[in-house]
N, CA, C and O of each residue as an XYZ file, in Angstrom:
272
protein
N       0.845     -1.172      0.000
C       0.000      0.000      0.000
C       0.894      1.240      0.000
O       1.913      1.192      0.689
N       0.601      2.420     -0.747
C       1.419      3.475     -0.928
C       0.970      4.372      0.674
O       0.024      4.278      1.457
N       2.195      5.219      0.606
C       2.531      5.186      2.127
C       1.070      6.413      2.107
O       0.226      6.170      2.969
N       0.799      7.580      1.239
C       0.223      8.654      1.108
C      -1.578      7.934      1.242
O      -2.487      8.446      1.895
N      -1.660      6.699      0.443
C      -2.810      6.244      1.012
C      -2.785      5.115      2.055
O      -3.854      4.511      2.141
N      -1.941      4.759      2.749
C      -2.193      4.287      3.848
C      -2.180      5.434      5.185
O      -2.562      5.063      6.295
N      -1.653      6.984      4.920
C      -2.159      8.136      5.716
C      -3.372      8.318      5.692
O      -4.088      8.378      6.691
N      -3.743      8.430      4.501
C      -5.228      9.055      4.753
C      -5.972      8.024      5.237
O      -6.568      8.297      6.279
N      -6.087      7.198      4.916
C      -6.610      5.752      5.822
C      -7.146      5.851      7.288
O      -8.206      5.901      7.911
N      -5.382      5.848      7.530
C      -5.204      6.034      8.781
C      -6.264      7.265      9.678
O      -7.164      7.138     10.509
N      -5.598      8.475      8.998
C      -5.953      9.562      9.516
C      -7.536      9.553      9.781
O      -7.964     10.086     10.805
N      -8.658      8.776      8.597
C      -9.700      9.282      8.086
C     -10.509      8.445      9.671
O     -11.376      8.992     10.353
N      -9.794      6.745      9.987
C     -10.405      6.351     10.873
C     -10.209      6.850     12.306
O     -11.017      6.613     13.204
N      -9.003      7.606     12.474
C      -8.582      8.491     13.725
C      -9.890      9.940     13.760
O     -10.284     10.408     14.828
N     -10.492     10.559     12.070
C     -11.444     11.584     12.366
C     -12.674     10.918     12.669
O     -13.523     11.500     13.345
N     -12.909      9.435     12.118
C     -14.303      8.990     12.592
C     -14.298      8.502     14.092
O     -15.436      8.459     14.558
N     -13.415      8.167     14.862
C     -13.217      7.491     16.213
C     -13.972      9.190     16.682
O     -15.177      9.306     16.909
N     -13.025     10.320     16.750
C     -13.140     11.394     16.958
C     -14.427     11.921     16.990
O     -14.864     12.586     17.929
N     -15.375     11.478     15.431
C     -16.538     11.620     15.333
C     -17.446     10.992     16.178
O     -18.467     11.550     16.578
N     -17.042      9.574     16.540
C     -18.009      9.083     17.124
C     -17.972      9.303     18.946
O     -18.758      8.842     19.773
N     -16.790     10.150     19.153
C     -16.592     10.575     21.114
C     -17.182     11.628     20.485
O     -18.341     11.212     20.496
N     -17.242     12.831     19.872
C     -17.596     13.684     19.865
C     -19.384     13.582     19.691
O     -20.208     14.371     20.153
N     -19.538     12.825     19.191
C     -20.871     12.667     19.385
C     -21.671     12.382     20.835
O     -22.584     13.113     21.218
N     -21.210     11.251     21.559
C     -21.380     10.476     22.750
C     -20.678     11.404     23.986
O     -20.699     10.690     24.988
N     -20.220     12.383     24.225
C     -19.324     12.813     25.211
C     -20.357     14.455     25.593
O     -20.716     15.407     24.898
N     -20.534     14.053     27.137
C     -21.633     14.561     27.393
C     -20.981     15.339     29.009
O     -20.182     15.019     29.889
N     -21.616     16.156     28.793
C     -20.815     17.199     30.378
C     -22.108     17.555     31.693
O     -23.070     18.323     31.685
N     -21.717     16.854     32.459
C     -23.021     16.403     33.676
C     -23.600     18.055     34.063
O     -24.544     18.721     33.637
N     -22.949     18.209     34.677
C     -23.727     19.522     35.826
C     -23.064     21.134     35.228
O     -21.958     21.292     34.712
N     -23.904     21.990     35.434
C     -23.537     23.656     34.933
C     -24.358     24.201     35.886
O     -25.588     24.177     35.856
N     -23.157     25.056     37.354
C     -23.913     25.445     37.922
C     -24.484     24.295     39.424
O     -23.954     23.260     39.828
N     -25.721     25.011     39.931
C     -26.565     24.472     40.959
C     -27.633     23.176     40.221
O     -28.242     22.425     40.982
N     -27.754     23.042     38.872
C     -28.699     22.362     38.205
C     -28.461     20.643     37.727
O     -28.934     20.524     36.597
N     -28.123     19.851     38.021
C     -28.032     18.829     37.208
C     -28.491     18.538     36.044
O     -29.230     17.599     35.747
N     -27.852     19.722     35.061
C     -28.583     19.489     33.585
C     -27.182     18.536     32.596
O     -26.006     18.687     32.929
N     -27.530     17.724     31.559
C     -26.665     16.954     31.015
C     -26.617     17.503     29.641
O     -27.620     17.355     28.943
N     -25.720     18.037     29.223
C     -25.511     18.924     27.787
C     -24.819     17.635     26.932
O     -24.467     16.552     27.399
N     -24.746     18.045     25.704
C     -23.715     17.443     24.690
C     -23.015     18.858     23.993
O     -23.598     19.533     23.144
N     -22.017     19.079     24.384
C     -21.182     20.914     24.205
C     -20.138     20.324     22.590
O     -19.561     21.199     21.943
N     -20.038     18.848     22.146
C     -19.201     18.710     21.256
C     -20.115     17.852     19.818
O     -19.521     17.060     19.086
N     -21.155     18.095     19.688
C     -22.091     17.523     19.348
C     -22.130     17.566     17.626
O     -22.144     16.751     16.704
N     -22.140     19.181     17.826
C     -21.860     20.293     16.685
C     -21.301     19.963     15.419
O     -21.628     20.129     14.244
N     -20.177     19.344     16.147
C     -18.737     19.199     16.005
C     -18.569     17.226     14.810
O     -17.663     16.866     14.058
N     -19.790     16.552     15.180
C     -20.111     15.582     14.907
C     -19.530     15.239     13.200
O     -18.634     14.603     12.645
N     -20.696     16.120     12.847
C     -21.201     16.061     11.280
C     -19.619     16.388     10.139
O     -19.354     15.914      9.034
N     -18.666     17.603     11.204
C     -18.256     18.001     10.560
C     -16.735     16.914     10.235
O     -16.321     16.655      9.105
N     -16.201     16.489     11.352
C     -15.484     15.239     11.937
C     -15.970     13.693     10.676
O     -15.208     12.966     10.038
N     -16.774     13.692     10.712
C     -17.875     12.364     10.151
C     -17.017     12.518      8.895
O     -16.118     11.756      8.540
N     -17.685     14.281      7.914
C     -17.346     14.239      6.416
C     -16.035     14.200      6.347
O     -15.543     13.556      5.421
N     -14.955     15.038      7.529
C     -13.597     14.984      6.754
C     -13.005     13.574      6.432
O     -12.234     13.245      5.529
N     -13.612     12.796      7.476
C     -13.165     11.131      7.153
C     -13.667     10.488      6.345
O     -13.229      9.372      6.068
N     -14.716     11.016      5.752
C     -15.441      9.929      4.883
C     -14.626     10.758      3.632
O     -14.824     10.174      2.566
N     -13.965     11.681      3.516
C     -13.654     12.443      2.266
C     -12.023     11.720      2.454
O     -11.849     10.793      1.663
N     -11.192     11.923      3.095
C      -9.959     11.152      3.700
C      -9.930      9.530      3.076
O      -9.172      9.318      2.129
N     -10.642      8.563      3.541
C     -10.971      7.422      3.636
C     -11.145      7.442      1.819
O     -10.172      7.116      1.140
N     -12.370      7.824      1.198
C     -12.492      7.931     -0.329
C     -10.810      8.278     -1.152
O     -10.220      7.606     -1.998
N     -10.396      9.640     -0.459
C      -9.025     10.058     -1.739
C      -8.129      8.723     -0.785
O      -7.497      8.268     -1.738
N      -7.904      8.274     -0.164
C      -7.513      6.613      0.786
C      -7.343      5.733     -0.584
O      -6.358      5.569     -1.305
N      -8.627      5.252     -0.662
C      -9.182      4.598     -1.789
C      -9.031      4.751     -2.697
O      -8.412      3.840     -3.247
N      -9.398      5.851     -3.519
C      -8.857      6.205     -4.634
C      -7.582      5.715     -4.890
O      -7.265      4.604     -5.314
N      -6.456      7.244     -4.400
C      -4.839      6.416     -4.501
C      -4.857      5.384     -4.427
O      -4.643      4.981     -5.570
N      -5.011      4.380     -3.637
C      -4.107      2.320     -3.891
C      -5.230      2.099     -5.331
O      -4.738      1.596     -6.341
N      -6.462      2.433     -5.336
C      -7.037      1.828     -6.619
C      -6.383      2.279     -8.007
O      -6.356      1.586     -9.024
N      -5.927      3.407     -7.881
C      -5.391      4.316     -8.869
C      -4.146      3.417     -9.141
O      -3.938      2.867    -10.223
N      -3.175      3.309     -7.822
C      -1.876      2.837     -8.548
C      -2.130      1.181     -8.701
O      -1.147      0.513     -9.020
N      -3.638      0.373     -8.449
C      -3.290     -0.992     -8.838
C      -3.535     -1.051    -10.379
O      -3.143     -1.894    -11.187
N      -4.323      0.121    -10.579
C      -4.200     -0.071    -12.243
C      -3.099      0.482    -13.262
O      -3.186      0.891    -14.420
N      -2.028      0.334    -12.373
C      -0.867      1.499    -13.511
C      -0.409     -0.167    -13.867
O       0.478     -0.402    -14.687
């Protein structure tokens, strides 16, 4: 595997791990109230696409160079 797509690979499943704490990671109390927020939530969608875009040019490159 070429080293440039075994980075993005890499990288793309390190932004979805990321995606998926950032989704699940939740902050208990603010204050006198026991209210339970999600403050990284936001943050989800955007985490999700850079890996799924990572993971694809991933793919691409090794498919690209098995056909040279």
């Amino acid at each position: 595997m070429k080293r440039s797509a075994l980075a993005c690979v890499v990288l793309a499943v390190v932004f979805l791990a990321v995606a998926l704490f950032s989704y699940f990671y939740e902050s208990s109390s603010t204050g006198l109230l026991p209210v339970i927020t999600y403050p990284l939530r936001h943050y989800t969608v955007v985490f999700a696409i850079i890996g799924a875009v990572l993971a694809s040019c991933g793919i691409s490159i090794q498919k690209r160079r098995e056909n040279r």
